[in-house]
C-alpha positions as a printed Julia matrix, in Angstrom:
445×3 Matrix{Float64}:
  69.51  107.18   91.76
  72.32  107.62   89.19
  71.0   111.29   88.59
  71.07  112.49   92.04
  74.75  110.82   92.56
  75.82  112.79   89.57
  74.52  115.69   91.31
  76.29  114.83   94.12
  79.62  116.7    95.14
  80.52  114.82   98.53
  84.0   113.77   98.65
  84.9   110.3   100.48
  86.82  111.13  103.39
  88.54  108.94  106.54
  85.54  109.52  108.95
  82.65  108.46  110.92
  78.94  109.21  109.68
  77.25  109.03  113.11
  74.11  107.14  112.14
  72.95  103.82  113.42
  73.16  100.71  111.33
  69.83   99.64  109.63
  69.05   96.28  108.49
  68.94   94.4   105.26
  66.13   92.59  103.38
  64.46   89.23  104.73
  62.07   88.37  102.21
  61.61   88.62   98.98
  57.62   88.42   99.09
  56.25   92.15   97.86
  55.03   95.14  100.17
  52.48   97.9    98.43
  52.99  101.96   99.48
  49.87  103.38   98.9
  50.76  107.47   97.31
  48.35  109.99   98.12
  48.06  110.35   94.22
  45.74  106.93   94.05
  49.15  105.14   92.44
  50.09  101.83   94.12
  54.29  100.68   94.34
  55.13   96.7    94.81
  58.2    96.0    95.85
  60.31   94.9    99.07
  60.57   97.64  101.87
  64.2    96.9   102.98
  64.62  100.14  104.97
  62.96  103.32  106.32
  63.55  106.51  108.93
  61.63  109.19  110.02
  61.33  110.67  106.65
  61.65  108.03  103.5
  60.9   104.47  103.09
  63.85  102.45  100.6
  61.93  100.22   98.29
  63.5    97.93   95.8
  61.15   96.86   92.66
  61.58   95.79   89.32
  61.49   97.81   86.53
  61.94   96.79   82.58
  63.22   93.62   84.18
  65.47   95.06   86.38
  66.16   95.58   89.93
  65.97   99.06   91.48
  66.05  100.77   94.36
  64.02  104.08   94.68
  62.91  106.43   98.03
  59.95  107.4    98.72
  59.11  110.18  101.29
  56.84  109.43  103.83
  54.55  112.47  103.31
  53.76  111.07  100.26
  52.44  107.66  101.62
  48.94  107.47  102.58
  49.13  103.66  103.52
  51.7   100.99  103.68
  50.57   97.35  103.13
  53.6    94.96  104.08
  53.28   91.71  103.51
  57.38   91.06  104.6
  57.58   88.49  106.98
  60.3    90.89  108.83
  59.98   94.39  109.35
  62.75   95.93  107.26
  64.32   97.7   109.87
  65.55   94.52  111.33
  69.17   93.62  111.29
  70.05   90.58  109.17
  72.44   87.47  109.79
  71.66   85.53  106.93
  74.95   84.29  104.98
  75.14   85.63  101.39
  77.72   84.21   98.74
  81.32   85.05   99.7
  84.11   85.38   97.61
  85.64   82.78   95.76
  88.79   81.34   97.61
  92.47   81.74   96.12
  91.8    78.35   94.2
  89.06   79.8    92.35
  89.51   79.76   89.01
  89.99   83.29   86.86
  87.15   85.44   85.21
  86.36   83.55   81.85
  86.97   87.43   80.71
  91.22   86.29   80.07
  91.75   85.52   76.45
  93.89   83.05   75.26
  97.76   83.34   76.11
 100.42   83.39   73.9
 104.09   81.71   73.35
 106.7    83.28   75.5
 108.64   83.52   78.81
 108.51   82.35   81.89
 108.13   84.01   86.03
 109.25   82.35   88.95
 109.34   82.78   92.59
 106.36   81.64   94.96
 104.22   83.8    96.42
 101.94   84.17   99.87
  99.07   82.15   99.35
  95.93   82.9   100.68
  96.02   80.67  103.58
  94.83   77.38  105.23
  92.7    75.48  102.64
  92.93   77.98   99.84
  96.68   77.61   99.33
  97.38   76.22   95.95
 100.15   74.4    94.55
 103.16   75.88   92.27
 101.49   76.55   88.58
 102.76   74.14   86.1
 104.4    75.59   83.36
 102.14   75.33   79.9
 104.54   76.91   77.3
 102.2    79.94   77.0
 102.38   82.78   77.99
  99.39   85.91   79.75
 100.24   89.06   78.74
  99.46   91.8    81.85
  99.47   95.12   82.15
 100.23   97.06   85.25
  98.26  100.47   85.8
  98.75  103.03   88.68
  95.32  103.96   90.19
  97.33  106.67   92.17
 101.15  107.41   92.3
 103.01  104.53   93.66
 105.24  105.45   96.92
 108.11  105.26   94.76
 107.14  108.76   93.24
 107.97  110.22   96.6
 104.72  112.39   97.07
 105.43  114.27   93.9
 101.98  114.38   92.45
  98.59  114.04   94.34
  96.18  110.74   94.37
  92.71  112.25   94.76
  89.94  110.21   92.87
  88.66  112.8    90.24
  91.21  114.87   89.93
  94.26  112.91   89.12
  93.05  110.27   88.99
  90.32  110.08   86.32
  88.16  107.58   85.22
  87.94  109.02   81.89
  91.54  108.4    81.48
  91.34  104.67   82.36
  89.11  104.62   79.98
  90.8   106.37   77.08
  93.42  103.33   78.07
  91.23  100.39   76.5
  91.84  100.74   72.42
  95.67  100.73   74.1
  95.3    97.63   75.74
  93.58   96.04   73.4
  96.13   96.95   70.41
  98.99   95.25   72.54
  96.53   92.5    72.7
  96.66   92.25   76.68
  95.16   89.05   78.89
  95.51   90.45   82.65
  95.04   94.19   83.89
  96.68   94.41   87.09
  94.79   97.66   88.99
  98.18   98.61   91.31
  96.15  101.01   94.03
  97.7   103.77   96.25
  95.38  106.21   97.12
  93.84  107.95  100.19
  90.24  109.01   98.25
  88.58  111.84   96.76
  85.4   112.56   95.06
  82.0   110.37   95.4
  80.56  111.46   91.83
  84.1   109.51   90.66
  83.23  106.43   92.5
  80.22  105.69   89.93
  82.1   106.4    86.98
  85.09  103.88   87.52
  82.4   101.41   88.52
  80.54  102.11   85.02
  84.29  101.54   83.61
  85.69   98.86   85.78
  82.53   96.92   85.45
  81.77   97.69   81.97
  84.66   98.08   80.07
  87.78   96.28   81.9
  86.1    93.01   83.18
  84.3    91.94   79.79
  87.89   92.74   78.18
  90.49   91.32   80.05
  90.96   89.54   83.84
  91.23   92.87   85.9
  92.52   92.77   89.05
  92.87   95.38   91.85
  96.6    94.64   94.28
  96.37   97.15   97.31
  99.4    99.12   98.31
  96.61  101.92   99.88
  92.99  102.06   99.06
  90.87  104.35  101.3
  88.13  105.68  101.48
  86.56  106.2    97.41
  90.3   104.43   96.5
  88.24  101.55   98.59
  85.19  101.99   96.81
  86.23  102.8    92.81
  87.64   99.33   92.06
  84.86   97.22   94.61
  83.17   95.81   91.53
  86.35   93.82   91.0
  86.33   90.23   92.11
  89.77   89.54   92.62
  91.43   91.67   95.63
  95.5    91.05   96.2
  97.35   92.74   99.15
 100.63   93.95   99.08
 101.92   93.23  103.11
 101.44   96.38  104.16
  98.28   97.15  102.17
  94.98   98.62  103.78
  91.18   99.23  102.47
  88.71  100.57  103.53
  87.61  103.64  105.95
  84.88  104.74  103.72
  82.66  107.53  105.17
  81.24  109.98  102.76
  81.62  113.53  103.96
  79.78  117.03  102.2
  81.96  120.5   102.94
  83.11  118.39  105.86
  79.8   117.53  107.45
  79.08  113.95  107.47
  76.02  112.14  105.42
  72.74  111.77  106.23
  69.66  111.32  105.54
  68.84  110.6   102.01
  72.27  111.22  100.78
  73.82  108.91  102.98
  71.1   105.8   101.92
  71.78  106.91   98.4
  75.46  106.05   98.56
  75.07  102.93  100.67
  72.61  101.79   98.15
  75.27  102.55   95.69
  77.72  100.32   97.88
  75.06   97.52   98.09
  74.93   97.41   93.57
  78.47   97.33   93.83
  78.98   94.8    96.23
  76.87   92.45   94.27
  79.02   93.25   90.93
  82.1    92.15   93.06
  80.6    89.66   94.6
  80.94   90.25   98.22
  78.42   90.51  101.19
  76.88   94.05  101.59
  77.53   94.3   104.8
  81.26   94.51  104.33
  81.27   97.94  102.25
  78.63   98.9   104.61
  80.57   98.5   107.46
  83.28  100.23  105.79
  80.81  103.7   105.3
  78.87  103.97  108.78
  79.23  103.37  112.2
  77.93   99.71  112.05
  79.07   96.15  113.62
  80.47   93.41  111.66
  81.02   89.36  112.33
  81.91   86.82  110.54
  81.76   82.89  111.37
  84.18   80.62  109.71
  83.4    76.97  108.84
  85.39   73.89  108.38
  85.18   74.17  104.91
  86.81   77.84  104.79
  83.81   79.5   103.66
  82.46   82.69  105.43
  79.4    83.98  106.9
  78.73   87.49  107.1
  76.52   89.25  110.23
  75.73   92.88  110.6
  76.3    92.34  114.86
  78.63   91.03  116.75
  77.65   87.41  117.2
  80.31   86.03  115.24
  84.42   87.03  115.11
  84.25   90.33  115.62
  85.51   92.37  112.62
  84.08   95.79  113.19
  83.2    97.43  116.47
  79.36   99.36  115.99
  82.16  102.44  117.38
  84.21  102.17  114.19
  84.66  102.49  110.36
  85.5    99.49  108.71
  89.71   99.93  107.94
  90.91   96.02  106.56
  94.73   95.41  106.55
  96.4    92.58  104.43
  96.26   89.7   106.58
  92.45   89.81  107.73
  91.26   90.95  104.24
  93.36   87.57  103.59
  91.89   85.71  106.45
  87.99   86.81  105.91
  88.4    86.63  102.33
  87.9    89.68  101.21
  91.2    89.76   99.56
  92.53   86.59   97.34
  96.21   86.76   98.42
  98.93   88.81   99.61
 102.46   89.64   97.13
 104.84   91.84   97.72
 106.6    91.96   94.15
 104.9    91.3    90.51
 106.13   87.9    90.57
 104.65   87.04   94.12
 101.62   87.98   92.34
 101.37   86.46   89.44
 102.05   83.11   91.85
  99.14   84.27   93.9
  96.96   84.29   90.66
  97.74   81.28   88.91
  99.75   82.75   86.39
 102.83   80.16   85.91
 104.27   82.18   82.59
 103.84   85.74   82.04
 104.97   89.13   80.03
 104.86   92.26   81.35
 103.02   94.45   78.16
 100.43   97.24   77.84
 103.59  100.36   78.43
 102.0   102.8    75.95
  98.59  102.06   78.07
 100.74  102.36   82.04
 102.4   105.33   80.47
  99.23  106.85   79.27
  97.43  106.67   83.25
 100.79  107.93   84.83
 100.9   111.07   82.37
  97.47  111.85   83.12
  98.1   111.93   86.79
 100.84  114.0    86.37
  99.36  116.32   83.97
  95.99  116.6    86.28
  98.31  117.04   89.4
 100.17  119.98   87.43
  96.22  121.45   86.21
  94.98  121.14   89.72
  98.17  123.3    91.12
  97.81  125.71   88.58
  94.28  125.98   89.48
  94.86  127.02   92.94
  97.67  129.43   91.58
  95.03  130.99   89.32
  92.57  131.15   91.44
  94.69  132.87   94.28
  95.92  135.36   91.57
  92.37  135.99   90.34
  91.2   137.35   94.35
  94.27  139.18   94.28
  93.38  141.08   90.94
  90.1   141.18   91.53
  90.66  142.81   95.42
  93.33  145.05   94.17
  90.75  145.89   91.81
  87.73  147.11   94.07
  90.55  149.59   96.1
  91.93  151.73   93.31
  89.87  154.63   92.66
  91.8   155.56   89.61
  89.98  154.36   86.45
  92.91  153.12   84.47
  94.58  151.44   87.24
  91.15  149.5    88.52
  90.83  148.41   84.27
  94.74  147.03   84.41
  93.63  144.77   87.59
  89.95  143.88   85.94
  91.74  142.75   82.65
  94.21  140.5    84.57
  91.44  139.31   86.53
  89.62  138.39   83.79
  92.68  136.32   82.46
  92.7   133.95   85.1
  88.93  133.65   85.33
  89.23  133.09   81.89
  91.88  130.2    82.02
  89.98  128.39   85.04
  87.03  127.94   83.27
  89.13  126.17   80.99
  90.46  123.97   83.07
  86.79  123.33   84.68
  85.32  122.51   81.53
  88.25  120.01   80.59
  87.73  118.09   84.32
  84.71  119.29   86.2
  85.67  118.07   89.48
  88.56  121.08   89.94
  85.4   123.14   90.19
  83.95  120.56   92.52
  86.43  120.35   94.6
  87.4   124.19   94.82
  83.32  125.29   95.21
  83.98  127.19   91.6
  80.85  126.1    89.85
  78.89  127.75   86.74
  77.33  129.97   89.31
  80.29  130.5    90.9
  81.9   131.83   87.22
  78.76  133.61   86.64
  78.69  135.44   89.99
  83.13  136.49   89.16
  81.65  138.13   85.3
  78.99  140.22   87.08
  81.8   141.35   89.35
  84.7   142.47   87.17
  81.64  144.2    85.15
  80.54  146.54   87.8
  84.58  147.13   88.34
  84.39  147.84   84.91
  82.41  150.71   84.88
């Protein structure tokens, strides 16, 4: 699976796949697809179509999930109590409420200062008393996954272009040098590219949470914005935050098909790394109802229908704003200033640290916003050469245009080799390069 999504060049976009929900697993006992080459597959069918049955199975210990076409299945034996295409309401673990501790991840605090105000809990049951000051002190840092409004629109917030997860990751020896507890993940971003998506999950997942508490707080996360940081367990709103809206679209054509199950299998991994019901980020992707039922206790259950409070409409993409990604506890609490947050968290004494780290993410969003323009003004300069090029009849004049031509070309490649997603994103692959040589050589001639 992780090879085809690398292959994959879909950006998320604010849409609606138009393909009907399918269900979840129901049984862990094993089914056995028959191939037509004599081999045998045990695993758990938990979804098919016309075309491809989803199986998950265990291999070197761990679970995967791999599709198998149907033309290459002479016989399926299930032994599944429920067919797999049957929509499931059983309750999975939820998050942990407000007054969950933090990820053991946090080291140790040090001496220092102290924050104040109070911030909006949670709500109901979850609300927690004020923190009680320990004379020590958790160092957080704040990074920008996206320009914050206060930059006024002045550089772009597309996931894989300026905002990189190779960045966030050149961040780490940073953070760790200023020796920093808490990573606040400050989000404000309306999506981008789906081949991102995995890497910040590899990075998020990998690197951040085994390193310090990491923490997404939602000013705007849509779309792959939503789905970058949904391996993190601890979700904060600001008031006027949203997440969600999800859909995965390819040269503006929704997902299907194979593509589309790949991604929502993606979803499903990541969901369990946050530790949230699939449903929810499913819900969020395709056309698909969501419920939820409440209990005394606070804690919620999670239906793909409508049996329960309805939280998605089968007619809609999943779009959460602060106070019912508060309410269904999807998001821990709501803050609209640092300390509001740190309140919300269970931080009672804090520093704000990690600058060299926050300044290192905001100058590589600038710098990629000031690439990506360039690349446009290249590329526009290139077809301009290159047109000029193919309507002068006069040799020395058609060699001028072919050698200016071959500038640009020559300083796009660059900038696709340093971030491959400008090619991505502007359909200027290898092939496309390849295709722009053979051109200015027959211009040369």
């Amino acid at each position: 699976m992780n090879k085809f999504l690398r292959n994959l060049t879909a950006a998320f976009v604010l849409g609606a796949a138009l393909l009907g929900s399918v269900g979840m697993p129901s049984s862990a006992l094993a089914d056995k697809l028959h191939l037509r080459d004599g081999s045998v597959i045990d695993g758990t069918i938990i979804r098919e179509d016309d075309t491809f049955y989803v199986i998950q199975l265990v291999k070197d210990g761990k679970t995967v999930t791999e599709f198998i076409a149907k033309d290459d299945v002479r016989r399926v034996e299930r032994e599944s109590q429920t067919p797999a295409t049957t929509p499931a309401t059983t309750p999975a673990a939820t998050p942990a409420p407000a007054s969950t501790p933090a990820p053991a991840a946090q080291p140790a605090p040090q001496p220092g200062p102290a924050a104040a105000p109070a911030a909006t809990p949670a709500a109901g049951k979850d609300a927690k008393p004020a923190p009680k000051l320990t004379g020590k002190v958790n160092r957080v840092a704040i990074l920008n996954f996206g320009p914050p409004s206060s930059w006024q629109g002045k550089v772009g917030d597309t996931v894989g272009t300026e905002i990189s997860a190779a960045a966030w990751e050149r961040a780490i020896p940073l953070l760790e040098k200023d020796n920093i507890d808490t990573v606040i993940v400050r989000i404000n971003s309306g999506g981008g590219l789906l081949l991102e998506v995995e890497n910040f999950h590899r990075v998020f997942h990998e690197r951040y949470k085994s390193r310090f508490r990491t923490v997404a707080w939602v000013e705007s996360a849509i779309s792959a914005a939503a789905m970058s940081p949904w391996v993190l367990e601890e979700i904060y709103m600001m008031p006027e935050g949203s997440i969600g809206g999800a859909t995965g679209h390819r040269n503006g054509v929704a997902m299907r098909g194979i593509e589309l199950e790949q991604v929502l299998a993606q979803m499903e991994r990541a969901s369990e790394l946050g530790r949230r019901h699939p449903f929810i980020a499913r819900a969020m992707q395709i056309l698909s109802p969501l419920s939820a039922k409440i209990d005394e206790n606070g804690e919620v259950r999670w239906f793909n229908d409508e049996s329960g409070i309805v939280v998605n409409r089968s007619d809609r993409v999943l779009t959460f704003n602060a106070l019912n990604a508060i309410r269904f506890k999807v998001a821990r609490g709501m803050a609209a200033t640092v300390p509001e947050l740190m309140t919300a968290m269970g931080i009672s004494e804090y520093t704000i640290a990690g600058e060299q780290a926050t300044a290192m993410i905001d100058d590589s969003m600038r710098n990629n916003d000031r690439t990506s323009k360039r690349f446009e003004e290249f590329y526009t300069k290139y077809e301009i050469c290159a047109q000029g090029a193919e309507q002068l009849n006069d040799r020395n004049a058609r060699m001028t245009e072919v050698g200016r031509a071959r500038n640009f070309l020559r300083q796009m490649r660059g900038m696709v080799e340093e971030n491959p997603n400008f090619g991505l994103l502007n359909g200027t692959d290898a092939q496309w390069f390849a295709n722009q040589e053979d051109r200015l050589r027959r211009l040369a001639r």
